[in-house]
TIVOKE-399303 format. One line per 3 residues: number of its first residue (from 1); their letters; for each residue x, y, z of N, C-alpha, C. Coordinates in nm, 3 decimals, decimal comma, always signed. Example, Ala and Ser with C-alpha at 12.3 -4.5 7.8 and 13.67 -1.06 7.14 Angstrom:
// residues 2
1	as	+1,319 -0,569 +0,780 +1,230 -0,450 +0,780 +1,320 -0,330 +0,780  +1,285 -0,225 +0,708 +1,367 -0,106 +0,714 +1,290 +0,003 +0,787
***
This chain:
// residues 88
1	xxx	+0,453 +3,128 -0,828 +0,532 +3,011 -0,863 +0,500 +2,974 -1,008  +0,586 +2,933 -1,118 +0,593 +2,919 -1,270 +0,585 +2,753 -1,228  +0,480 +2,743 -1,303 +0,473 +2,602 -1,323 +0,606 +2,512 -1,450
4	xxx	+0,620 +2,423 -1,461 +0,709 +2,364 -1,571 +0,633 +2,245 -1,565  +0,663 +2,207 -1,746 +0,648 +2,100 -1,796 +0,735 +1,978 -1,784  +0,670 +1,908 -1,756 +0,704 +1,731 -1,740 +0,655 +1,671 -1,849
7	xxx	+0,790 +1,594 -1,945 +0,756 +1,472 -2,011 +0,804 +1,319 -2,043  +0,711 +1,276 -2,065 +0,761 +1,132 -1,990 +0,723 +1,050 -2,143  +0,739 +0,893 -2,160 +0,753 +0,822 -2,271 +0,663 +0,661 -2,177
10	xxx	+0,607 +0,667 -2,255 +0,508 +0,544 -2,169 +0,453 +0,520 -2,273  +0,394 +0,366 -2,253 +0,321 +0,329 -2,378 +0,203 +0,356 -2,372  +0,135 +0,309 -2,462 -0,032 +0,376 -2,478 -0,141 +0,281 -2,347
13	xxx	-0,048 +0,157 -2,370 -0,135 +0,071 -2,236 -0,188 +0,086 -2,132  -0,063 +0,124 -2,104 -0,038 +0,181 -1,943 -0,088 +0,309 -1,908  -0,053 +0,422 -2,014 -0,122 +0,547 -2,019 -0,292 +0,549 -1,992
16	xxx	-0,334 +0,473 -2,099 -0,492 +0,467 -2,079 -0,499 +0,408 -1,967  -0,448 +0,293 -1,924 -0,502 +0,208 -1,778 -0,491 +0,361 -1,683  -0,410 +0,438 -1,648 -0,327 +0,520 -1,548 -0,447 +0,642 -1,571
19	xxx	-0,475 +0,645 -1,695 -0,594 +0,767 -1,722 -0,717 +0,718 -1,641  -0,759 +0,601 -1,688 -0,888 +0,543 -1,622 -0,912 +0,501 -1,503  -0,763 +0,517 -1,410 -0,749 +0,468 -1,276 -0,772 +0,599 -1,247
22	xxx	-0,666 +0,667 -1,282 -0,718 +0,849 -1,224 -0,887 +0,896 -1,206  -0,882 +0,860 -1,348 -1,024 +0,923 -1,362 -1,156 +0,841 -1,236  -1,123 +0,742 -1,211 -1,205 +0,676 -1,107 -1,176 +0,719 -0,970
25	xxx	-1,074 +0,802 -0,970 -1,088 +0,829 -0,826 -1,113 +1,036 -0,860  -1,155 +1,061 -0,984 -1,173 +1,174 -0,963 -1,104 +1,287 -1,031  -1,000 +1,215 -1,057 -0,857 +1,345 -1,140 -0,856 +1,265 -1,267
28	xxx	-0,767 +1,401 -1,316 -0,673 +1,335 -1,446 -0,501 +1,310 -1,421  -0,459 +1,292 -1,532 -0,345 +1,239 -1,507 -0,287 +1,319 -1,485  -0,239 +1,436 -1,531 -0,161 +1,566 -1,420 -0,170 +1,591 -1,300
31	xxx	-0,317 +1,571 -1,244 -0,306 +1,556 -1,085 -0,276 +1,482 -1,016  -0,312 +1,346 -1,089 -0,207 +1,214 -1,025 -0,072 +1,221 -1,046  +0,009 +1,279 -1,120 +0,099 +1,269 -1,119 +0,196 +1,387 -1,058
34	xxx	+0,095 +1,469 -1,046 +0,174 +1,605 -0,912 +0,087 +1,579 -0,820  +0,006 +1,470 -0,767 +0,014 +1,420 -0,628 +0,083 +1,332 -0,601  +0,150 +1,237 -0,702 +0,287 +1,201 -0,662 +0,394 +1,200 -0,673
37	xxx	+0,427 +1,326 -0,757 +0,535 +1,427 -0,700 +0,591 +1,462 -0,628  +0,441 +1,504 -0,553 +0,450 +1,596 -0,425 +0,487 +1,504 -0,300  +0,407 +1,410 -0,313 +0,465 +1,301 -0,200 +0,559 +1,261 -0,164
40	xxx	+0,647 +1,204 -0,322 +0,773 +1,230 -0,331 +0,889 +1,317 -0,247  +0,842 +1,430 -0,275 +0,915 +1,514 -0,220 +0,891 +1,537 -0,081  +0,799 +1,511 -0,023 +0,730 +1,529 +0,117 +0,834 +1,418 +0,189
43	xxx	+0,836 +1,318 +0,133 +0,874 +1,171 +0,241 +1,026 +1,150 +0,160  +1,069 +1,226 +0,123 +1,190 +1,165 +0,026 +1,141 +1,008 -0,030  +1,044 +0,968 -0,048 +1,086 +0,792 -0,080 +0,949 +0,772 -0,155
46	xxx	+0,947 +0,667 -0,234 +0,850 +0,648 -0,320 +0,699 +0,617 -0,189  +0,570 +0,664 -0,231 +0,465 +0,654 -0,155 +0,407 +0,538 -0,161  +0,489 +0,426 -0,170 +0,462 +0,286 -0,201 +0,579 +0,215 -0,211
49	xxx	+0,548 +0,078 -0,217 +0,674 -0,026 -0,217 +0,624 -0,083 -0,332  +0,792 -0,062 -0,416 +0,791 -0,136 -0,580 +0,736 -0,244 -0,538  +0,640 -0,314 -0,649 +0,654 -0,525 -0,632 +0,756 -0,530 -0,765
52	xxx	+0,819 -0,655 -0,689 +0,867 -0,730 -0,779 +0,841 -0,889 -0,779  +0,865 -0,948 -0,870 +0,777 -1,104 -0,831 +0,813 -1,156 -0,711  +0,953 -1,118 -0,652 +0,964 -1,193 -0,537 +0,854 -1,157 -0,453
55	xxx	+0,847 -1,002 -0,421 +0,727 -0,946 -0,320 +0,573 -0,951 -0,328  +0,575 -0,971 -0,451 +0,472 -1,058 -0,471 +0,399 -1,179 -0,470  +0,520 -1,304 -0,494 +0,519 -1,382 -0,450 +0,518 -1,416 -0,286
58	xxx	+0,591 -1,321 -0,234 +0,556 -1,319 -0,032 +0,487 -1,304 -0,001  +0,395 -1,145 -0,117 +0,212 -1,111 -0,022 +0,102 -1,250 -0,016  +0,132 -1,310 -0,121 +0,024 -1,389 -0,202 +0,087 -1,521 -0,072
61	xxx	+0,202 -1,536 -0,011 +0,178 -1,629 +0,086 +0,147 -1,606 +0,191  +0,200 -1,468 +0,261 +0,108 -1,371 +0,358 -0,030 -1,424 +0,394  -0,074 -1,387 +0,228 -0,230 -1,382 +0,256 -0,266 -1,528 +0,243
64	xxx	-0,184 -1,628 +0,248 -0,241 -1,767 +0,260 -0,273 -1,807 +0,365  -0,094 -1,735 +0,465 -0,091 -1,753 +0,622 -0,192 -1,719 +0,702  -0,236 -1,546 +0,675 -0,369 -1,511 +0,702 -0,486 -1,551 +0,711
67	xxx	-0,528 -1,616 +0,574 -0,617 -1,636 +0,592 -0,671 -1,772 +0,684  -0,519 -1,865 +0,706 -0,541 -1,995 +0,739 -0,537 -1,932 +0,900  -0,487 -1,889 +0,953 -0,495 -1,832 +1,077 -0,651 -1,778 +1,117
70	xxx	-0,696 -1,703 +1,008 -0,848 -1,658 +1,125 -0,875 -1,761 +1,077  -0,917 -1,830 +0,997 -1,016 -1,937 +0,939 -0,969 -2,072 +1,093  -0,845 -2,110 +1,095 -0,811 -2,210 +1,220 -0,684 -2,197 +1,327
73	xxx	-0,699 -2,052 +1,381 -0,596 -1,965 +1,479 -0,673 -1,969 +1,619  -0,620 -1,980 +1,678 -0,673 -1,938 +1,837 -0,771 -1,830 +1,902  -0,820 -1,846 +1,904 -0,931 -1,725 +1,946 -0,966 -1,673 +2,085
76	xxx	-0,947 -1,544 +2,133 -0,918 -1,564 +2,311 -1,096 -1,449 +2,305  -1,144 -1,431 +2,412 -1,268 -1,398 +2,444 -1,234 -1,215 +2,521  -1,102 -1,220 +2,566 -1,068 -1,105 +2,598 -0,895 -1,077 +2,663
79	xxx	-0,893 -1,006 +2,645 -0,693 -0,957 +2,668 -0,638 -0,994 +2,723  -0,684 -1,031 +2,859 -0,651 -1,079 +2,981 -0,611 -1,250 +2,932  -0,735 -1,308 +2,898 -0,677 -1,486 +2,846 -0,589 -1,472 +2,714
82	xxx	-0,536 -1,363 +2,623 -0,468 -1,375 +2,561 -0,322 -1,378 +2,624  -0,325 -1,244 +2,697 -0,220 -1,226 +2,806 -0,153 -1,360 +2,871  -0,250 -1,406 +2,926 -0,223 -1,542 +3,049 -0,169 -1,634 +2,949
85	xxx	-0,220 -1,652 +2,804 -0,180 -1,758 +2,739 -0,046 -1,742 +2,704  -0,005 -1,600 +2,661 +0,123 -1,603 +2,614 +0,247 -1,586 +2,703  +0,211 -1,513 +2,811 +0,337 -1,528 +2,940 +0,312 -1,654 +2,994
88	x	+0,257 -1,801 +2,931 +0,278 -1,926 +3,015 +0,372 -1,957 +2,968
***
């Protein structure tokens, strides 16, 4: 199989951030970027969900809901009293 070249136009910001994220998990940026390639092509669909401020703005209340729930949510001792509580 002949490999081919990929080129892309990104600013220097983002490039270095994307280098130094790679590099922390181990690769460089060619392998991050033909491991998500490849994913790409595996799942037809991006290996993640774009944010945009709205979805961002939803996680960040998510995690408000969350956290207010374990912090003062109901707490059952085992399946059975969760069970009983919710078919009453």
């Amino acid at each position: 199989m002949n490999n081919e070249t990929v080129q892309i136009r990104i600013d220097q910001k983002t490039k270095l951030a994307a280098q130094k994220a790679f590099k922390s998990m181990g690769m460089d940026m060619s392998s991050g970027v033909k491991m998500f390639l490849t994913q790409v092509v595996k799942d037809q669909c991006f290996p993640f969900i774009p944010s945009t401020k709205k979805t961002i703005a939803l996680r960040k209340k998510w995690d408000k809901e969350v956290a207010e729930a374990l912090k003062n949510g109901k707490r059952y001792t085992s399946t059975k009293e969760m069970m009983d509580d919710i078919l009453v």
